[in-house]
C-alpha positions as CSV (number, residue, x, y, z in Angstrom):
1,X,0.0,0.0,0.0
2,X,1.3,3.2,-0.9
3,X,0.3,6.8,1.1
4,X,0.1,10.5,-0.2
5,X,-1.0,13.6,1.2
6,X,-1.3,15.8,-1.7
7,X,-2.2,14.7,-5.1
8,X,-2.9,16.4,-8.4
9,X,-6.5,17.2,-8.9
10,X,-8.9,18.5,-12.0
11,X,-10.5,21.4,-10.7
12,X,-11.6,23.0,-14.3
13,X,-13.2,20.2,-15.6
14,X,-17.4,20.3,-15.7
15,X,-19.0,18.0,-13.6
16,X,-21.0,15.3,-15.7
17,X,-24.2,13.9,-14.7
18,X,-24.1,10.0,-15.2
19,X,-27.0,8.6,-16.3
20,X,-25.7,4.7,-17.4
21,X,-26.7,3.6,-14.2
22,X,-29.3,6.0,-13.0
23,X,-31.0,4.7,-15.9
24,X,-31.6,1.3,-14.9
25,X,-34.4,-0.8,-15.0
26,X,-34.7,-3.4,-12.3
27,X,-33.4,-6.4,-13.9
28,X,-30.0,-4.9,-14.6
29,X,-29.8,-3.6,-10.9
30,X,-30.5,-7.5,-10.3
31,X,-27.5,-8.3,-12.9
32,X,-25.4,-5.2,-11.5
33,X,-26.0,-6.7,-7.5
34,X,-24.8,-10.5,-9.0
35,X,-21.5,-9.4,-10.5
36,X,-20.4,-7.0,-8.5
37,X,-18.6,-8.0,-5.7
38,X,-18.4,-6.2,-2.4
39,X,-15.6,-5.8,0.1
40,X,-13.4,-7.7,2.1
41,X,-13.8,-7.6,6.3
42,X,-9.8,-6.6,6.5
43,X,-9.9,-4.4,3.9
44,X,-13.1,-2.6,5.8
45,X,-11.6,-2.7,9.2
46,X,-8.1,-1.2,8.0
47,X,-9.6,1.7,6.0
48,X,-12.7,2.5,7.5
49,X,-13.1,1.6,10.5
50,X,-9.5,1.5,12.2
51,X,-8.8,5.3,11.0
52,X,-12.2,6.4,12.4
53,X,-11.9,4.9,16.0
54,X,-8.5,5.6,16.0
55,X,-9.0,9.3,15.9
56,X,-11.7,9.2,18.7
57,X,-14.9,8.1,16.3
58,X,-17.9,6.8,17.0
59,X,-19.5,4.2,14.6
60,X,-22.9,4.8,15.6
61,X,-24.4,6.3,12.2
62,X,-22.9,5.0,8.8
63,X,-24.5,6.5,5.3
64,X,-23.1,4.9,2.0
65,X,-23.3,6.7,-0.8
66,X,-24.2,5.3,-4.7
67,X,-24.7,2.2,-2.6
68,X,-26.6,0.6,-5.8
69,X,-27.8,-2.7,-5.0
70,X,-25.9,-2.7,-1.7
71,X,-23.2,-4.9,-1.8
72,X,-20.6,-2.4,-0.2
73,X,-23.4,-1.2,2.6
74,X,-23.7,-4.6,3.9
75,X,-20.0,-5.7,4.2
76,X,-19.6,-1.7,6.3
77,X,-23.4,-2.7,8.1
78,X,-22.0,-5.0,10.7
79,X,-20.2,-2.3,12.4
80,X,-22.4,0.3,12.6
81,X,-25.9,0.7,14.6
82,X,-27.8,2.3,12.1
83,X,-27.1,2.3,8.3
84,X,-28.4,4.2,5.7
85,X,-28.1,3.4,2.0
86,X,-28.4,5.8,-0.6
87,X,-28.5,5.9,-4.7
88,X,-30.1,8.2,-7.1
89,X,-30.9,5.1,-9.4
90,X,-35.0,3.6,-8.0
91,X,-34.0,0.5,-9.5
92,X,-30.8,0.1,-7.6
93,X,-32.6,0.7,-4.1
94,X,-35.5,-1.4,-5.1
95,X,-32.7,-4.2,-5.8
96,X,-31.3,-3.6,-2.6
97,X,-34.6,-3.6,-0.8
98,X,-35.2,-6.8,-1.9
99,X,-32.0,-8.7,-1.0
100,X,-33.2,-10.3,2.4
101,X,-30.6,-9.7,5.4
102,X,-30.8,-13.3,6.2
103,X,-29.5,-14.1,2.5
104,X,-27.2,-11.0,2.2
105,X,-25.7,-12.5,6.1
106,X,-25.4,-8.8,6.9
107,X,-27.2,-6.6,9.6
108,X,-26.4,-3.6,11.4
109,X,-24.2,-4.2,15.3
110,X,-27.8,-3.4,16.4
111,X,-29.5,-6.1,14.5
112,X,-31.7,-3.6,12.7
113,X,-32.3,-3.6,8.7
114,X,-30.0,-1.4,6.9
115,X,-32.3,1.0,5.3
116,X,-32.2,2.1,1.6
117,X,-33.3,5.4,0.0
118,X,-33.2,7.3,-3.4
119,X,-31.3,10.0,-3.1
120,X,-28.4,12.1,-4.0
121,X,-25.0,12.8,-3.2
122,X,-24.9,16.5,-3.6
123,X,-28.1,16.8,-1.5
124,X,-27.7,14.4,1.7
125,X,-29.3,17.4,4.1
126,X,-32.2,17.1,2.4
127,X,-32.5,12.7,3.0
128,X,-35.8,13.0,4.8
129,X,-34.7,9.5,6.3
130,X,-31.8,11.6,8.2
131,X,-34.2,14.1,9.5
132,X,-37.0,11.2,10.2
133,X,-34.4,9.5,12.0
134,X,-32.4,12.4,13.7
135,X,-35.6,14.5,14.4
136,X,-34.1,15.9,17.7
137,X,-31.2,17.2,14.9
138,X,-32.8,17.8,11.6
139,X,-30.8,15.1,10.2
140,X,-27.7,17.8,10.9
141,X,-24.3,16.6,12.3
142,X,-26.1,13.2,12.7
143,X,-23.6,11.3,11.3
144,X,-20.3,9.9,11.8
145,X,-19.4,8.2,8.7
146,X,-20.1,8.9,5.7
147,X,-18.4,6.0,2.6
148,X,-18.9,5.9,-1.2
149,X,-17.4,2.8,-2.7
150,X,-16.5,3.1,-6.5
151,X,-19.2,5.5,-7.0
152,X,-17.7,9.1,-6.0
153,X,-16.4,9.7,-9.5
154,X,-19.8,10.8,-10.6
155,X,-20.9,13.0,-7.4
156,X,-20.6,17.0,-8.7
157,X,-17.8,17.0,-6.2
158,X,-18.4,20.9,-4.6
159,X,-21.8,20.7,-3.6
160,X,-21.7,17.1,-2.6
161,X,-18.9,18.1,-0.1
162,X,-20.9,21.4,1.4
163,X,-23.7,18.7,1.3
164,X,-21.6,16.3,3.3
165,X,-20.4,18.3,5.9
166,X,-23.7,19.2,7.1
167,X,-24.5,15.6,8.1
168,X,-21.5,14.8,9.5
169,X,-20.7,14.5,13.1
170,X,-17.5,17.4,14.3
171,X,-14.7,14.5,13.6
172,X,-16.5,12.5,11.8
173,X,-15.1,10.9,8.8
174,X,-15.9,10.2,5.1
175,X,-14.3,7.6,3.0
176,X,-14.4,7.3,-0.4
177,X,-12.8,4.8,-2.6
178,X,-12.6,2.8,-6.3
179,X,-11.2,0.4,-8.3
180,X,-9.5,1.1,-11.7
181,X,-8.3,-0.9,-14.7
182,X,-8.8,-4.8,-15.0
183,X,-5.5,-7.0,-14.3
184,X,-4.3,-10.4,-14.3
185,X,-2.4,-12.1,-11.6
186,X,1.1,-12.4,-13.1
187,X,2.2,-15.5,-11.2
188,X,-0.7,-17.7,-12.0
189,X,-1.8,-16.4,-15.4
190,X,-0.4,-17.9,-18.1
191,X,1.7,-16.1,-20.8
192,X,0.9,-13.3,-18.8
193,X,2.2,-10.5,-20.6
194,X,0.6,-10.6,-23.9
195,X,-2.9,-11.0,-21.7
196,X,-2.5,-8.2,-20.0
197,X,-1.6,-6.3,-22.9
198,X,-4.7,-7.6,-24.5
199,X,-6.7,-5.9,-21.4
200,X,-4.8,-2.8,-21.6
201,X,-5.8,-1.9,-25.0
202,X,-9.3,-2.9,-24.5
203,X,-9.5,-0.7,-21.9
204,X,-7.6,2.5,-23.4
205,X,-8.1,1.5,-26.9
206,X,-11.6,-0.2,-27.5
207,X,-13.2,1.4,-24.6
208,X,-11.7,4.8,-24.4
209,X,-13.8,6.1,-26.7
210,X,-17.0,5.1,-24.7
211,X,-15.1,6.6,-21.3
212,X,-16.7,9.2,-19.4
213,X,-14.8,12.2,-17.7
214,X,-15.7,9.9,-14.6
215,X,-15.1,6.4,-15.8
216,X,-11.3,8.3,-16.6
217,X,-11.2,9.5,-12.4
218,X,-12.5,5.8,-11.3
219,X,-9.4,4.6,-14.4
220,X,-7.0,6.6,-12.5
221,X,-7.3,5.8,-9.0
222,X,-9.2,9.7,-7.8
223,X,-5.5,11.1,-7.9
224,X,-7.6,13.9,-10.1
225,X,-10.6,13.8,-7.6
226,X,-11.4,17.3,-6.6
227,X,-11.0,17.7,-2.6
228,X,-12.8,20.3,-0.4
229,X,-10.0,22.4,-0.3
230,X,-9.6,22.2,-4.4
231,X,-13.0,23.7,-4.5
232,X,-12.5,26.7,-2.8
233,X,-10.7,29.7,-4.0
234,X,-12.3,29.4,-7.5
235,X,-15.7,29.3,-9.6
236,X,-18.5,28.3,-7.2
237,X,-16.5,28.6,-3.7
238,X,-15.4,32.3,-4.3
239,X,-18.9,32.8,-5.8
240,X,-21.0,31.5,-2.7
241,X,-19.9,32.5,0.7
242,X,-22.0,29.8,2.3
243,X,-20.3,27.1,-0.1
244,X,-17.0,28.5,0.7
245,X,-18.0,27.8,4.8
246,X,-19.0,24.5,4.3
247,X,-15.8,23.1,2.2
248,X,-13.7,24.6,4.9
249,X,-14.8,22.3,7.4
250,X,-12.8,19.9,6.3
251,X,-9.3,19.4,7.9
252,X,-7.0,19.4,5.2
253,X,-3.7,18.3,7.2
254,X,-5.3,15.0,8.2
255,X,-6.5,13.5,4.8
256,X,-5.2,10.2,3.6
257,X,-4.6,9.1,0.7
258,X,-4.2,5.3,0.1
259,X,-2.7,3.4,-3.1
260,X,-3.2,-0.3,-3.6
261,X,-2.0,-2.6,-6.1
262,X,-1.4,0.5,-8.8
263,X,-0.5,0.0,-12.0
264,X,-1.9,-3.8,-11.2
265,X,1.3,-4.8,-9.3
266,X,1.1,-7.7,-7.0
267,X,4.2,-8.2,-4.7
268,X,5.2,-12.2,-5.3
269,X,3.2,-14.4,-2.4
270,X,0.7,-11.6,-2.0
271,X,-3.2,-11.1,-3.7
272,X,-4.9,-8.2,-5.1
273,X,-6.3,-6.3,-2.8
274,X,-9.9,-6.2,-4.8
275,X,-9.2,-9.5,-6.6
276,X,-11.5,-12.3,-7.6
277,X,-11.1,-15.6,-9.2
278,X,-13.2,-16.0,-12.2
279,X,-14.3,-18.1,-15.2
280,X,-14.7,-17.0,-18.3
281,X,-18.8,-16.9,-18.1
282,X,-18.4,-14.6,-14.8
283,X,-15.8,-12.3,-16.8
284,X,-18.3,-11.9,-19.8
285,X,-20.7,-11.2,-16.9
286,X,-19.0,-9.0,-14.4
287,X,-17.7,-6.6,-17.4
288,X,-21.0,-6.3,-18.9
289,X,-21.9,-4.3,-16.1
290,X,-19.2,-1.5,-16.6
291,X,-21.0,1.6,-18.0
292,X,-18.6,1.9,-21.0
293,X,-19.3,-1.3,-22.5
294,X,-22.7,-0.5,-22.0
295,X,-22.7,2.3,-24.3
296,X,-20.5,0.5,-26.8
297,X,-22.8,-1.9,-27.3
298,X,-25.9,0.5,-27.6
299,X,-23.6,2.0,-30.3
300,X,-23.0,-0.9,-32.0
301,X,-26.3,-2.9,-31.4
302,X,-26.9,-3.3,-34.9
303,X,-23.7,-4.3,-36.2
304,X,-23.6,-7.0,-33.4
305,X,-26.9,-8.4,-34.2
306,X,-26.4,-8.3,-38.2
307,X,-22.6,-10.5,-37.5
308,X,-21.5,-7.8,-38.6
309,X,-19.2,-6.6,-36.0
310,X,-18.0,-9.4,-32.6
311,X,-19.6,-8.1,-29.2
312,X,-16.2,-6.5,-27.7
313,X,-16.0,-8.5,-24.9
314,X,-16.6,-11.7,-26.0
315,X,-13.6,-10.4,-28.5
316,X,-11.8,-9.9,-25.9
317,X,-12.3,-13.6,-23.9
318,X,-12.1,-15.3,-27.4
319,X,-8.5,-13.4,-27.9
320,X,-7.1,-14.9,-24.1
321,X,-8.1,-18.0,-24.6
322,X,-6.1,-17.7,-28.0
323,X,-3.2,-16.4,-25.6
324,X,-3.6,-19.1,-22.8
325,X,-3.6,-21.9,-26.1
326,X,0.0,-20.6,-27.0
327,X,1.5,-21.9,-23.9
328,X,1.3,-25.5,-22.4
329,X,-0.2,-24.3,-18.8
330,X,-3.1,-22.6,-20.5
331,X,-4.6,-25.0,-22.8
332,X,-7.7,-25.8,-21.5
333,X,-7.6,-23.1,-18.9
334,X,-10.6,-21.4,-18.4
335,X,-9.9,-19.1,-15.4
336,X,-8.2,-16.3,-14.9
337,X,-7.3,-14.2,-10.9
338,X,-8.0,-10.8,-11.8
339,X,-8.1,-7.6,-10.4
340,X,-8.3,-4.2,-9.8
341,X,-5.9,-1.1,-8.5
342,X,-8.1,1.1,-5.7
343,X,-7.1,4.4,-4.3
344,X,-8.6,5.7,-1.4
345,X,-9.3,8.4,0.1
346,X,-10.0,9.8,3.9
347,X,-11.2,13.0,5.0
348,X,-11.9,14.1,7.9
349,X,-14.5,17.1,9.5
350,X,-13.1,19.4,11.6
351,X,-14.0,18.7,15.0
């Protein structure tokens, strides 16, 4: 794991509404819950909930935001006493709704349900659940942490920070993380390097094209993610002093930064971080639900259906099995352990 304190961020760029998954119907929030995978318990402990108690926390109140069908919520639920779920997609909630806790194995410390609601990030003081909840606060200062798991690359980062720092608790923290690029294991896959070549270019090649301004922050780890403090002192925080108050409640000298598995590096004996075993169905699957294949294939819908043009991702399994053919300890293989790089962030409120 690597550590930073201050890394580059794109403060000019304009904030772009994503609308991929916002968009969905119900059985594709089904499809998204399946492949998606949540969390691990040590990787929760040693970046959410270690750094928090460690600097005096409570984990009373957690709210995860772009929860979708809930699969990071419930892996955080188990610590907390009350949970709160929220996603601007109706679809995703319903999804997560309807996941039983007894089948998800996941409940909140208190043995309560976590609770799901539509809403958005940029306008958390407004969650009538907070200020249902919370009546004695108005839902204000309510909360003590706030996470977003893969999903802060499409929050309009300025208001959703002002937004932020009204519900959390004086010292409360908010964690925000994701996973970028798709990488093999290099000592199990075989002829590794041609195979992960072949992943590179469909990623900055094929898919590029189809890549959103945040599909490029998730790519790159958030070292471009705007912080409170990189919204302040320009556009909307000069324009509005109340905007300018509520980003500077942030305590800039105690933010974390956290690097892991970058570039898709494994040290030998070690596993990716956010890594999974899969078969070549579960690939097909699991990167079916990434919003840039999505819109190549509405673009090329036709040409797919008329045999015209090969669906890009069964392309790209059809060229690593190719690959895995070439040597003698892939023929016949039909598994890969892949992965992910995350960076993640920590911020806390001044207390």
């Amino acid at each position: 794991m690597a550590t930073s304190t201050n890394p580059p961020t794109r403060t000019g760029t304009q904030h772009q509404e994503e609308a991929t998954f916002r968009n969905y119907d119900s059985s594709a929030a089904v499809k998204y819950a399946q492949y998606r995978f949540g969390w691990s318990e040590a990787f929760i402990q040693d970046n959410v909930i270690k750094p928090h108690i460690s600097a005096g926390g409570e984990l009373n109140v957690l709210v995860d935001i772009g929860c979708g069908p809930g699969n990071s919520t419930r892996c955080l639920a188990p610590h907390f006493q009350a949970v709160l779920g929220v996603d601007p997609s109706p679809a995703m909630v319903e999804a997560a709704r309807a996941i039983p806790a007894a089948v998800a194995a996941s409940t909140t410390a208190s043995g309560e349900p976590i609770r799901y609601e539509v809403g958005r990030a940029e306008e958390l003081h407004a969650l009538p659940a907070l200020v249902e909840l919370w009546a004695d606060k108005h839902g204000k200062e309510c909360v003590d942490v706030i996470t977003a798991a893969t999903a802060a690359h499409w929050f309009d980062m300025a208001p959703f920070w002002a937004s932020a720092a009204q519900i959390l608790k004086p010292g409360g923290s908010l964690v925000l993380w994701g996973g970028g690029g798709f990488y093999v294991d290099p000592a199990t896959t075989p002829n590794y390097a041609k195979v992960q070549r072949v992943l590179d270019d469909f990623e900055n090649i094929v898919l590029a094209p189809f890549a959103t301004e945040g599909n490029i922050l998730v790519r790159e780890i958030y070292a471009g993610l705007p912080l409170p403090w990189d919204c302040v002192g320009g556009g909307e925080g000069d324009a509005d002093p109340k905007l300018k108050e509520l980003l500077g409640m942030f305590d800039k000298e105690k933010f974390e930064r956290r690097e892991f598995n970058k570039d898709g590096k494994v040290a030998p004996g070690e596993a990716f971080v956010k890594g999974w075993k899969a078969d070549f169905d579960a690939i097909r699957m699991s990167m079916g639900t990434a919003s840039p294949v999505q819109r190549w294939r509405e673009a090329y819908a036709e040409q797919v259906k008329s045999g015209e043009v090969e669906d890009l991702v069964d392309k790209l399994v059809r060229q690593v099995k190719e690959l895995f053919d070439e040597v003698e300890e892939g023929k016949g293989r039909t598994w890969v352990d892949c992965g992910t790089s995350v960076g993640l962030l920590i911020v806390k409120k001044k207390k």
